[in-house]
N, C-alpha and C positions, 0 to 999 in steps of 0.2 A: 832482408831487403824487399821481397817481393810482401810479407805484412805490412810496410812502410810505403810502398807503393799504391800496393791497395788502399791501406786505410788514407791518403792524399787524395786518392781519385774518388774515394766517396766525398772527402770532404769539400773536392772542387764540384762534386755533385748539386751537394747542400749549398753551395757558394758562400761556403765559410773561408774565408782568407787567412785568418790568424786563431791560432789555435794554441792552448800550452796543456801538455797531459800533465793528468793528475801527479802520476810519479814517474821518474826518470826512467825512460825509457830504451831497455839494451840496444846498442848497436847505432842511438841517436845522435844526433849533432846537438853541442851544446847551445843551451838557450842564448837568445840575447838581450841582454839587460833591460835595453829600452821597451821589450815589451811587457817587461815584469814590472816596471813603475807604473802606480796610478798615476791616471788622467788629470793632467790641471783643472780644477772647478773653473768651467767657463761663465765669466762676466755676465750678467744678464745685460741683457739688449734696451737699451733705452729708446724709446716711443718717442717719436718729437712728433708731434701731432701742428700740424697746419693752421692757419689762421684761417677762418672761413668768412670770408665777405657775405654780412648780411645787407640785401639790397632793400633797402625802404619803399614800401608802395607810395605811389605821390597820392596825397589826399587830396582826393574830389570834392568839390569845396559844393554845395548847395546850387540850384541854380537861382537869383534874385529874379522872384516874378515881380514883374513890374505892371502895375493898375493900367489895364487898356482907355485910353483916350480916346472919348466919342468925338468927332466932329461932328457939330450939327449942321444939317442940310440944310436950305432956304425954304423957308414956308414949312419946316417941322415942325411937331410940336418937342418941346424937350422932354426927353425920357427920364421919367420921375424912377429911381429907384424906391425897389417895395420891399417896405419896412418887413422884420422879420415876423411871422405871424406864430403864436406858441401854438403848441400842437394843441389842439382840439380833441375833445368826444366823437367816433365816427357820427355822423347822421343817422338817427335811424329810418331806416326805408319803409316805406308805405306801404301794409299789407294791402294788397289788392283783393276787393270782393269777389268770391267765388261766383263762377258764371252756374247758375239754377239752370239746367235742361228743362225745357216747358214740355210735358208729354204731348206728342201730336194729338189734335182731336179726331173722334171717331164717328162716322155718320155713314150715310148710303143715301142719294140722293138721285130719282131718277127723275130722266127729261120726258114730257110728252106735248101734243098738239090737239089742241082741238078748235079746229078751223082757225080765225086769224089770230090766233092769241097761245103760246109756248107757256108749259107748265112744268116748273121745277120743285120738285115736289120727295119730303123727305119722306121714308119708307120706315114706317113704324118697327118693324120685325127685321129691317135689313136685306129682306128677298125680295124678289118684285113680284109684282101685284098677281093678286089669284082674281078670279071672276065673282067669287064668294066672299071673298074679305071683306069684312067690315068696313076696313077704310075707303077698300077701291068703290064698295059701293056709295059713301058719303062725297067722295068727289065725282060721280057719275052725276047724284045731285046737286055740286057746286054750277059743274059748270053748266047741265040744264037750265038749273035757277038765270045763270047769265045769259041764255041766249044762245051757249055755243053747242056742237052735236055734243052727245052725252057717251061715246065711244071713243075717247082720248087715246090718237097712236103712240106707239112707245117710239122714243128716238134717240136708239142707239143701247148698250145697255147702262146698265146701273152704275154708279161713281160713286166707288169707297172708296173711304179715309181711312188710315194710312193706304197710300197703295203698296207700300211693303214692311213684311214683318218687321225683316231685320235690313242693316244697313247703317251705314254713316250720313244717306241723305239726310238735308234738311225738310220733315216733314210737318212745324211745327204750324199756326196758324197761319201765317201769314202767306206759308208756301202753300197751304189749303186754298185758299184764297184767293192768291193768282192762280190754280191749278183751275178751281172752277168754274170762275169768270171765261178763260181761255177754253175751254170745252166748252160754254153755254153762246160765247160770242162765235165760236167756228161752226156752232149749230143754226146761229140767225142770221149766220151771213148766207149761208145756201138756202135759207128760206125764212127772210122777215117777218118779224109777226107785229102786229098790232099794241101787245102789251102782253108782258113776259108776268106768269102769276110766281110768286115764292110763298110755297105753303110751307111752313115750317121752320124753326129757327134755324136750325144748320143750313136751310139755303137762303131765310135772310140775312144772314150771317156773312157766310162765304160767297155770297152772289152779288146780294144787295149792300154789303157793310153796313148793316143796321140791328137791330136787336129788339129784346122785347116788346121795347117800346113802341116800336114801328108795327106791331100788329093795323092792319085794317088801312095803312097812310101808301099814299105812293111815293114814290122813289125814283129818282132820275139817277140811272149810273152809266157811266163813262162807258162807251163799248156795247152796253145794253139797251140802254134805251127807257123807256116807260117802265117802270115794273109795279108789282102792287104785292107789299106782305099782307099775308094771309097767315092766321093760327095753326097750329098741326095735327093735321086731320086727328090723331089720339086725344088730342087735345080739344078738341071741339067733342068730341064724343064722351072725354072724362066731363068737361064743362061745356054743356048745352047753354047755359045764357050768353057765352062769347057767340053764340050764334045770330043772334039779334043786332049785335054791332054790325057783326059782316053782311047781313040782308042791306044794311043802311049805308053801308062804304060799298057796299057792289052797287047802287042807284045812283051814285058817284060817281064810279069810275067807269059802270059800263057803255060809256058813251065814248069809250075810246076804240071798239071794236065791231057799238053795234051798225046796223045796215044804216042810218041814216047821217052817221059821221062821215062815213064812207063813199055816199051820191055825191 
């Protein structure tokens, strides 16, 4: 009894309920029948499976655009609908000419006085004048020949072109040009002269707006007043017969400064 004990409490251990030993076992209580027959085969289970409402989306129907209606205003004109145009070739766009940079021009031109008459006068070498030079000594004799002292003050220093190497200014002719005018016109307003001489093409040039051709002619400009181009003094020295012209255009013009225009 206490084997039969035990082995029950193991088996309420295991939570085994129903049990049958192998072989009949001493001292056991007999089996009972109903646990020796197999298990009725159980029926399989039938599925009844539900009907599922399928819910239909309502179909969104297009929206009908309908052709907008102009009313015309009083005193409109009626708006012409524009025909369809087929597509075209783009246009082609108009190369635009490259702008050419004009190098500024280069010169040295300095101002002097001798007695009523201002001389602008360009500087063959770019320095100003030596007592020795050649040139200063040919215009020592210009303006002797006319009557005026023959000791011309300097006034102010020298005016080169470009006034700067480097830069984004505009230094090209034109700004030459106002540049020089404006310095020779702030020089005659503090002191009038009679008739302004332009020896050399860069100051008949930038001074006078004339050019070769105006060798030996006078010149009326804006702000200056009387002037008279003159050849450049290298220049009269490379070519001595322009010198004869200007003996005969100075009996011309010097009546603009000498002593008896003046009484």
């Amino acid at each position: 009894m206490n084997a039969e004990l035990r082995r029950r409490a193991y088996l309420d251990a295991m939570q085994v309920a129903t049990w049958l030993p192998r072989t009949e076992l001493p001292f056991a209580a007999p089996s009972r029948a109903e646990l020796l027959a197999p298990p009725p085969a159980e029926a399989p289970l039938a599925i009844v499976s539900e009907p599922v409402a399928v819910v239909a989306e309502p179909v969104r129907e297009a929206p009908v655009v309908r052709p907008k209606i102009e009313i015309p205003r009083p005193g409109a004109q009626p708006r012409q609908v524009a025909a369809e145009v087929p597509a075209t070739e783009p246009e082609p766009v108009e190369e635009k000419p490259l702008r050419v940079s004009v190098p500024p021009p280069r010169f040295s031109l300095q101002l002097l006085r001798a007695g009523d008459c201002a001389l602008l006068v360009e500087l063959p070498t770019g320095q100003p004048f030596q007592s020795r030079d050649p040139a200063y000594i040919l215009l020592k004799d210009l303006v002797r020949a006319a009557g005026l002292p023959d000791s011309p003050q300097l006034l102010g220093e020298p005016v080169r072109w470009p006034l700067l190497v480097r830069g984004n200014m505009d230094q090209g002719p034109q700004a030459a040009l106002e540049f020089v005018q404006s310095f020779v016109a702030a020089r005659l307003e503090e002191q009038p002269s009679a008739c302004l001489w332009l020896v050399g093409l860069p100051a008949i040039r930038f001074a006078g707006e004339g050019d070769e051709h105006s060798y030996n002619r006078e010149l009326q400009v804006e702000g200056l007043g009387a002037c008279w181009a003159l050849p450049g003094l290298e220049l009269l020295m490379e070519e001595p017969a322009r010198k004869r012209e200007l003996w005969q255009a100075m009996r011309r013009v010097r009546q603009r400064w000498s002593a008896p225009a003046h009484s």
